[in-house]
C-alpha positions as CSV (number, residue, x, y, z in Angstrom):
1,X,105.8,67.6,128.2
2,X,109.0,68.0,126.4
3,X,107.5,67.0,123.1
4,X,104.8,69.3,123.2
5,X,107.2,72.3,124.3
6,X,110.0,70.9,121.6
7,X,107.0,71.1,118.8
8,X,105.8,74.5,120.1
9,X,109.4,76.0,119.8
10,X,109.3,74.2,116.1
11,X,106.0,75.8,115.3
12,X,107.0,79.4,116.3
13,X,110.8,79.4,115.1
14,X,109.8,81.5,111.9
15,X,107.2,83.6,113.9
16,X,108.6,87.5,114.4
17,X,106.8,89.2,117.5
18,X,105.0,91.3,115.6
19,X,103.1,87.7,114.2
20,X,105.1,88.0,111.1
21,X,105.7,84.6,109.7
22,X,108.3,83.6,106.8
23,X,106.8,83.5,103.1
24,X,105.5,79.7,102.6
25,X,107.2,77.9,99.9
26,X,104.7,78.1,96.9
27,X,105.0,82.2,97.4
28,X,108.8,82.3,97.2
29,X,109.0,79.8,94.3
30,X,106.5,82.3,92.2
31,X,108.4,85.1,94.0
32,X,111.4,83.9,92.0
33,X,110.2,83.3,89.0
34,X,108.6,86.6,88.1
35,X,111.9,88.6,89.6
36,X,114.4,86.8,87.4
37,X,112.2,87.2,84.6
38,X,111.9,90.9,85.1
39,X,115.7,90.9,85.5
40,X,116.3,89.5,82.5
41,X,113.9,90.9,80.0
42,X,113.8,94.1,82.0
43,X,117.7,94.6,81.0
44,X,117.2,93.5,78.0
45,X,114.1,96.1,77.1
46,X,116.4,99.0,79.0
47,X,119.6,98.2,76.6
48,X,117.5,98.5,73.5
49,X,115.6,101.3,74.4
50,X,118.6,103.2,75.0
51,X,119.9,102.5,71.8
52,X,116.9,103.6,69.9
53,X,116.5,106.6,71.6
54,X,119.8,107.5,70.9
55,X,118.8,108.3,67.0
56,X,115.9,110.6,68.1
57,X,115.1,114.3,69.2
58,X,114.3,115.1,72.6
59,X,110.3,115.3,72.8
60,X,108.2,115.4,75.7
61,X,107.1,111.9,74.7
62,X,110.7,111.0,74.6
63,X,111.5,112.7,77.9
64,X,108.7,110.3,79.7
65,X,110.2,107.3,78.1
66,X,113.8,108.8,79.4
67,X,112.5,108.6,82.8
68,X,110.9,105.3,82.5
69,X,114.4,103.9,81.4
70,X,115.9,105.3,84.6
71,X,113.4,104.0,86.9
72,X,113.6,100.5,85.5
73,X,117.1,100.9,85.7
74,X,117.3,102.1,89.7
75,X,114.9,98.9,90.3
76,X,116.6,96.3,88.2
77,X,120.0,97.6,91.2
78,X,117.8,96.0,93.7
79,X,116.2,93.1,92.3
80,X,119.5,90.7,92.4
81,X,118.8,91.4,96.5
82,X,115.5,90.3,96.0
83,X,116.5,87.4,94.1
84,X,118.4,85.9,96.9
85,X,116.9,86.5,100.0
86,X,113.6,84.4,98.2
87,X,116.1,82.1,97.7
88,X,117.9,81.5,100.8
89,X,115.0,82.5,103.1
90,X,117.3,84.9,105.0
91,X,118.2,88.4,104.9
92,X,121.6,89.4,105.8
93,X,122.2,92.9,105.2
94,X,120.4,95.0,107.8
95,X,117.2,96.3,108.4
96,X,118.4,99.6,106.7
97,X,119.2,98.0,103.1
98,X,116.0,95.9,103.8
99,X,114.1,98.9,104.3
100,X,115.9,100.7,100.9
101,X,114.8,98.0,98.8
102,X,111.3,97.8,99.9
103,X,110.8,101.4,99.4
104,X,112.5,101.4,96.1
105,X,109.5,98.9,94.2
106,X,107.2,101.0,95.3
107,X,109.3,104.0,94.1
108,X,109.4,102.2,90.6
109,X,105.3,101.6,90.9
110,X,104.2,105.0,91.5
111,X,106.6,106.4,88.9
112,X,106.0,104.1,86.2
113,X,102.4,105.0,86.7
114,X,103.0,108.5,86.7
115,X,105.1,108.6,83.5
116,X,102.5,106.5,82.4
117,X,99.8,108.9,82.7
118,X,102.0,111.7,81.1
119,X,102.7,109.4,77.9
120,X,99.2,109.0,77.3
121,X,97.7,112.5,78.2
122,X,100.3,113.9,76.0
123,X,99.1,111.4,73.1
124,X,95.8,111.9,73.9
125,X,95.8,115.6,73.8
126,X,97.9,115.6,70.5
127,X,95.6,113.8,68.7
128,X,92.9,116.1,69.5
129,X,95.3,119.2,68.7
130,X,95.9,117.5,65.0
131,X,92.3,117.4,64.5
132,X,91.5,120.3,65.0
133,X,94.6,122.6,64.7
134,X,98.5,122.1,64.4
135,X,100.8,121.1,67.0
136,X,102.0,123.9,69.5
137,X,105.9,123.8,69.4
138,X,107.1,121.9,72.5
139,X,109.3,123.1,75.2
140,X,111.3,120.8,77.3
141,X,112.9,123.0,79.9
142,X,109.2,122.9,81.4
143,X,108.9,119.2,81.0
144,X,112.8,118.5,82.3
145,X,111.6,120.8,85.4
146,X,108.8,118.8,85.6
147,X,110.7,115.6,85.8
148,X,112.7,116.8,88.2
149,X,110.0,117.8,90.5
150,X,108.4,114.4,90.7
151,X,111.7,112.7,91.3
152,X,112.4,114.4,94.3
153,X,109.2,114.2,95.4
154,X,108.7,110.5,95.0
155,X,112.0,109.9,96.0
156,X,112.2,111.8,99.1
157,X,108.1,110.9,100.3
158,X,108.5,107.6,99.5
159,X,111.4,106.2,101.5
160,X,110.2,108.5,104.2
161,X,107.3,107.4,104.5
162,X,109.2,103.6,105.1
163,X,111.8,104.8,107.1
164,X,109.7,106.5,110.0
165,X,106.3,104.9,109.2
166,X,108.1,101.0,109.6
167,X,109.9,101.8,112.7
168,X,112.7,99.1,113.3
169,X,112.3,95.5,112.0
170,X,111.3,92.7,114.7
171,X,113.3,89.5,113.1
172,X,116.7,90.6,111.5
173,X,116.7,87.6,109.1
174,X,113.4,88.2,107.4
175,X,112.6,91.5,105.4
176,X,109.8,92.9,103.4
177,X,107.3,91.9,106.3
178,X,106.3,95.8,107.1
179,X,102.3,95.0,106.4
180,X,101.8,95.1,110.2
181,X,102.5,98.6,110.2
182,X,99.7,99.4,108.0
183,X,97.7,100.4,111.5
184,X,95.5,103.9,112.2
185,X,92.2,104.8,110.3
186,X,93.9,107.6,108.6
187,X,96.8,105.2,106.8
188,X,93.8,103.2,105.8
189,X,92.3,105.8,104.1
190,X,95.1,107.2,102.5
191,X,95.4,103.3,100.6
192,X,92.1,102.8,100.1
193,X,91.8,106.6,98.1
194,X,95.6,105.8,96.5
195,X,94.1,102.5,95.3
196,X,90.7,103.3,93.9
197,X,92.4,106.7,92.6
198,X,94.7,104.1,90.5
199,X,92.3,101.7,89.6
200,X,89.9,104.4,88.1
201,X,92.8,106.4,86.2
202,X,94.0,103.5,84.6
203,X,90.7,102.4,83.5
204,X,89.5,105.6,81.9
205,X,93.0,106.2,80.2
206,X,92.9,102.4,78.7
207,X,89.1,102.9,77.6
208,X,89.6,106.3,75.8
209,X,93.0,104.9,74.1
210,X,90.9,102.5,72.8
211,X,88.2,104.5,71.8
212,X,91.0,106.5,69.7
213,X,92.3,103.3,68.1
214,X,88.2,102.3,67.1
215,X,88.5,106.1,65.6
216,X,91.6,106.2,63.8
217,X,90.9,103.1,62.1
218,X,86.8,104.3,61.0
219,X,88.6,107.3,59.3
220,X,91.7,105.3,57.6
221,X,89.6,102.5,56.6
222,X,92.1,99.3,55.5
223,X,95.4,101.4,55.6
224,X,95.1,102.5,59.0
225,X,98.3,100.3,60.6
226,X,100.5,101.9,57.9
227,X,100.0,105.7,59.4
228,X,102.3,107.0,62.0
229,X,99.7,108.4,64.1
230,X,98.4,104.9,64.8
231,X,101.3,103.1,65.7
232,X,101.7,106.1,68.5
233,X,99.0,105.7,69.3
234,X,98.9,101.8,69.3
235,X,102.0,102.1,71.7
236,X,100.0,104.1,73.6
237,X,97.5,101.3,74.0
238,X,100.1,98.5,75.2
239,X,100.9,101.3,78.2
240,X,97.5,101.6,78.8
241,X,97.2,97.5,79.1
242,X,100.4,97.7,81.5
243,X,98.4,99.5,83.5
244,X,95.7,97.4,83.5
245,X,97.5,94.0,84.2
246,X,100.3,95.2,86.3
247,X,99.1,97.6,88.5
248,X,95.2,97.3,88.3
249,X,95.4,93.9,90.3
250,X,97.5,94.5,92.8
251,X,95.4,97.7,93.8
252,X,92.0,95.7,93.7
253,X,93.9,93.1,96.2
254,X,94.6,96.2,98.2
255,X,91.7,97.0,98.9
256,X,90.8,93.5,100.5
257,X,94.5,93.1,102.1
258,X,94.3,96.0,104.2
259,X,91.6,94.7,106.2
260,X,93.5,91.1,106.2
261,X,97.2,92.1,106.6
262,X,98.3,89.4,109.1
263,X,96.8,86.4,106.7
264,X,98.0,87.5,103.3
265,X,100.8,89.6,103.7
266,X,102.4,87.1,101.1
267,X,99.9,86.8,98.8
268,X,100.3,90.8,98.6
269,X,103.8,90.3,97.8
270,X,103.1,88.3,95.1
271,X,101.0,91.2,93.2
272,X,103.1,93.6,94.3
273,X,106.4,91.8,92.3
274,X,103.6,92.0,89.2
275,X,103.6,96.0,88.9
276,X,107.7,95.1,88.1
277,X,106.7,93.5,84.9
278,X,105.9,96.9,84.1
279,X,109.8,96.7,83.1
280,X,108.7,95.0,79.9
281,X,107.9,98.1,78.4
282,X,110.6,99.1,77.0
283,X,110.0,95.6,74.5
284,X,107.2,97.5,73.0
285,X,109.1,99.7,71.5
286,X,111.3,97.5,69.3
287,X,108.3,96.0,67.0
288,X,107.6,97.1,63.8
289,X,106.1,100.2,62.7
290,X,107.1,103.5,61.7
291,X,107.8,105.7,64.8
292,X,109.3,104.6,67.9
293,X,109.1,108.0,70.2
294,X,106.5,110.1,68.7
């Protein structure tokens, strides 16, 4: 009787009330792996982005990269937590902080994809303008406006949204397990419209990019990677993919995790630490070719 109450304690010890249970080994390992790698190369990109943008006039192109940087950069703060509570197992500093850093990937998700979508609509709609008439001169007091607006709405929605929507955590030595809370038809809803919304943008943007790409090079013929308009617009096309492989997947998992939250919170975790390769960016930048933030 004391065996089978001893093994029952065993079984349960990393069980939070709310059926939470810690990540299993495989997930942290993977876990690991792709946070230190963003880290790393995410700094890396960041540092040389600023550098080159430091030679260049303020565009609106420019501005969306700007923002980018800074988004990377308020992620990459909170990574190093990340970093060890996958490798100790344990989370130490409060359900607060715990609560900051989870809202703050998302944070870097839904701004990156925004930014994303300006960068290429702005592209897009440029290269129709130059077909058909000159540029319109730019202003950026608009577009800095702009900017602004998003931040504070992202900023202020988002941690909201954890803070009150999260309620206090059940296990004070395990964080990022708020998939529980995901309860009510109307929160369902919300992800399931957030998610296709995503999964459709993305698509179209990456499909028309590409169809740009099959026209630029029809009309330039053998000398089309030596012309400025297609390296834009080839830089264009690696956001586009970003899209595609970093946030595309974890949205289609969404859709089925919502449904399943208890069984794969971890799993969820996993493509949810994918949108941060979305901090290898900036590394698209430094190739060759003849304009970096046009």
């Amino acid at each position: 009787m004391a065996s089978q109450q001893g093994n029952y304690t065993s079984a349960n010890a990393t069980t939070t009330p709310s059926g939470s249970k810690a990540d299993p080994e495989w997930s942290r390992l993977v876990l690991l792996c792709i946070y230190t790698a963003v880290l790393l190369s995410g700094t890396l990109g960041m540092v040389l982005m600023v550098r080159l943008l430091r030679s260049h006039t303020l565009s609106l192109t420019a501005l969306a990269v700007l923002n980018l940087v800074f988004g990377h950069f308020l992620f990459l703060l909170t990574v190093p937590f990340r970093l060890h509570y996958y490798a100790t197992g344990h989370w130490h500093l409060g359900p607060g902080w715990c609560k900051a850093v989870s809202s703050m990937v998302h944070i870097h998700l839904y701004m990156s994809f925004i930014f994303y979508v300006v960068i290429l609509v702005t592209r897009l709609l440029a290269f129709r303008r130059q077909r058909s008439a000159p540029p319109p001169e730019v202003h950026c007091m608009p577009a800095l406006l702009g900017s602004l607006a998003v931040w504070v709405i992202v900023g202020v929605t988002v941690p909201c949204a954890v803070h009150y929507g999260y309620g206090d955590k059940d296990n004070s030595e395990m964080c990022f397990k708020f998939g529980y809370r995901i309860k009510g038809t109307a929160v369902s809803v919300l992800n399931y419209v957030g998610s296709v919304a995503s999964i459709v943008v993305a698509a179209a943007l990456a499909g028309l990019q590409a169809h740009v790409l099959r026209l630029l090079r029809r009309e330039h013929g053998q000398g089309w990677r030596g012309q400025q308009v297609v390296w834009a617009q080839l830089r264009s096309l690696c956001f586009a993919g970003i899209m595609v492989v970093c946030f595309v997947p974890y949205h289609m998992f969404r859709l089925y995790y919502i449904a399943h939250v208890q069984e794969y919170q971890h799993v969820n975790e996993v493509f949810l630490s994918v949108t941060a390769l979305s901090c290898l960016d900036m590394l698209t930048f430094v190739g060759k070719g003849p304009c970096v933030c046009c």
